[in-house]
C-alpha positions as CSV (number, residue, x, y, z in Angstrom):
1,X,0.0,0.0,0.0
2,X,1.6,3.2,-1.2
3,X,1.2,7.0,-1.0
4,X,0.2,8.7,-4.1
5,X,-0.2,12.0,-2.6
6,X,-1.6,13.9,0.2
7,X,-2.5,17.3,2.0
8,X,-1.5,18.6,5.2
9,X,-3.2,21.4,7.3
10,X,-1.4,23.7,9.6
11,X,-4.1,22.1,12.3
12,X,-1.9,18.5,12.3
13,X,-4.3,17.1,9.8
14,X,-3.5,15.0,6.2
15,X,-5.7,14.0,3.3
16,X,-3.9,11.0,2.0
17,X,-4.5,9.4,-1.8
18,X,-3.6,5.9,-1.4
19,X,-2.6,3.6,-4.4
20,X,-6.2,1.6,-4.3
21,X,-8.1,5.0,-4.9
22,X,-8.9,5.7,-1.2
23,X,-8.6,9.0,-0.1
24,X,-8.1,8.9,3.9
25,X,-7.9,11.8,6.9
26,X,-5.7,11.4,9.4
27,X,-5.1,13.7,13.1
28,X,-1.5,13.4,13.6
29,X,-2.3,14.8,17.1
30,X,-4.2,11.6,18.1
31,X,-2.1,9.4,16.2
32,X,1.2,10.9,18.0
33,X,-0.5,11.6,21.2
34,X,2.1,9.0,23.1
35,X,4.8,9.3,21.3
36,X,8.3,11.1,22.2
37,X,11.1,12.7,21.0
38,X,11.5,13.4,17.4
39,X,8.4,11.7,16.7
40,X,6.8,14.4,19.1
41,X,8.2,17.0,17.1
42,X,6.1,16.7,14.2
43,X,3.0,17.6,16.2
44,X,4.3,19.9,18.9
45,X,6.1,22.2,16.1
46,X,3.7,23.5,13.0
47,X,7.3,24.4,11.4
48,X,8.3,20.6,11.1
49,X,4.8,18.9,10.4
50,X,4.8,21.4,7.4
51,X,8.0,20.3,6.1
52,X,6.3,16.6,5.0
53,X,7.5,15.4,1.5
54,X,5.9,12.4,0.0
55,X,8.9,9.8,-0.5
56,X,8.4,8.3,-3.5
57,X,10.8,5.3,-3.2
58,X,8.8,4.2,0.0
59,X,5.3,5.4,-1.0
60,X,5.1,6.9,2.4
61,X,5.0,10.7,4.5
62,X,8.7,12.1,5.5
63,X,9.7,14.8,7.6
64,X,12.9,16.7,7.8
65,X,13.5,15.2,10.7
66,X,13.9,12.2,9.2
67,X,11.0,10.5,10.6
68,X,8.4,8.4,8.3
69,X,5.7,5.7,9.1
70,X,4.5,2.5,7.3
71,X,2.0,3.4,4.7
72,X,-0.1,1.0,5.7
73,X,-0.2,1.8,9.3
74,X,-1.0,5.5,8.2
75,X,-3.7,3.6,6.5
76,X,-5.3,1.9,9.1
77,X,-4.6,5.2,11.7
78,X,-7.0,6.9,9.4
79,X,-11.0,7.4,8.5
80,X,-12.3,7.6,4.7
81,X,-13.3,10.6,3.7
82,X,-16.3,8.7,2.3
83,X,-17.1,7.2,6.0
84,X,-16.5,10.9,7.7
85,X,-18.9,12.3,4.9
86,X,-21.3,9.8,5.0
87,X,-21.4,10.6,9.0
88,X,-21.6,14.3,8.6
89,X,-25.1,15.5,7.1
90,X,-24.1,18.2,4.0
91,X,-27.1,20.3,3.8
92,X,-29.3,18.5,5.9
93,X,-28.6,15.1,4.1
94,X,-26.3,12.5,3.8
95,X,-23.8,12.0,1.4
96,X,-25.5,9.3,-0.5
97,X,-28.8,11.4,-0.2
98,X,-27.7,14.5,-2.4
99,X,-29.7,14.0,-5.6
100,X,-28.2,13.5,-8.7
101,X,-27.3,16.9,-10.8
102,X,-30.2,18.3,-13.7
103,X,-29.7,20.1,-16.5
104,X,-30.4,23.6,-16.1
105,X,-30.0,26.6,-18.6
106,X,-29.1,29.7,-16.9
107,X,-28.3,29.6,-12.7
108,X,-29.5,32.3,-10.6
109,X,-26.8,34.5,-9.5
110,X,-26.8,33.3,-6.0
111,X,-26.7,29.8,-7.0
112,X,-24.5,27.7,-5.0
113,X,-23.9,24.1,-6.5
114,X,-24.0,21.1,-4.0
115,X,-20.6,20.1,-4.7
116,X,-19.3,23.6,-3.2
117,X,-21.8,23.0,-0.6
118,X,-20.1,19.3,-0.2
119,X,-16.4,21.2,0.1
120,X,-17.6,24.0,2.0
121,X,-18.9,21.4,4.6
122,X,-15.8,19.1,4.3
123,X,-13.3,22.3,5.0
124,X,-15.4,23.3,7.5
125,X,-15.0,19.7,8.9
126,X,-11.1,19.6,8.6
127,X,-11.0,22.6,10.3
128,X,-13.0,21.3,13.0
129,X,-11.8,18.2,13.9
C-alpha cells in the first residue's frame, strides 16, 4: 500500500490518496498523542509537520527530521473521507442522499452548486476536527 499524494493542514491534519483510490484523513495529534522525541516534534512544532515530503521510493510521509511511518499503518490510523462524509449531514442530508445533478440553462446569480456546498462542509470539517 503506497502513497500517491496527500494534504497537510497547519491544524496536524493530512488527506492521503492511497494507491487503491482511497482517499483517507488522518489527526497526527491523536495518532502521535504518546509518542516522544522526534516523533513528538512533528506535532508539537507546526514548522516541522509542514516540512512533510511524500517519498516516492517508499510510498510513504517524511519529515525533515527524518521521521516516516508505514503506509499502511498510516492507512489503518485513518478514516475515509467517504465514511466521515457519510457521518456528517451536507445540507441536511447524507452523502449518498444528495440528488443527482439536472440540466439547467441559466443559474441564478446566487446559486450555490451542491458540490461547493459538499467542500464548504468538508473544509469546514477539517477545520474542526
Amino acid at each position: 500500500m503506497r502513497i500517491l499524494s496527500f494534504y497537510l493542514t497547519k491544524t496536524f491534519k493530512f488527506i492521503m490518496e492511497f494507491e487503491n483510490g482511497d482517499y483517507r484523513l488522518l489527526d497526527m495529534r491523536e495518532f502521535l498523542q504518546n509518542e516522544e522525541g522526534t516523533v513528538k516534534d512533528i506535532i508539537n512544532d507546526v514548522d516541522v509537520f509542514i516540512t512533510a515530503k511524500l517519498d516516492d521510493v517508499t510510498g510513504t510521509i517524511r519529515w525533515a527530521n527524518e521521521v516516516d511511518f508505514d503506509p499502511e499503518i498510516l492507512y489503518k490510523s485513518s478514516i475515509s473521507l467517504d465514511e466521515l462524509m457519510n457521518k456528517n449531514p451536507v445540507g441536511g442530508k447524507r452523502a449518498r442522499e444528495i440528488p443527482k445533478p439536472r440540466k439547467v440553462t441559466r443559474l441564478p446569480d446566487d446559486h450555490e452548486s451542491e458540490i461547493s456546498k459538499q467542500n464548504k462542509s468538508l473544509i469546514k470539517l477539517l477545520r474542526g476536527l
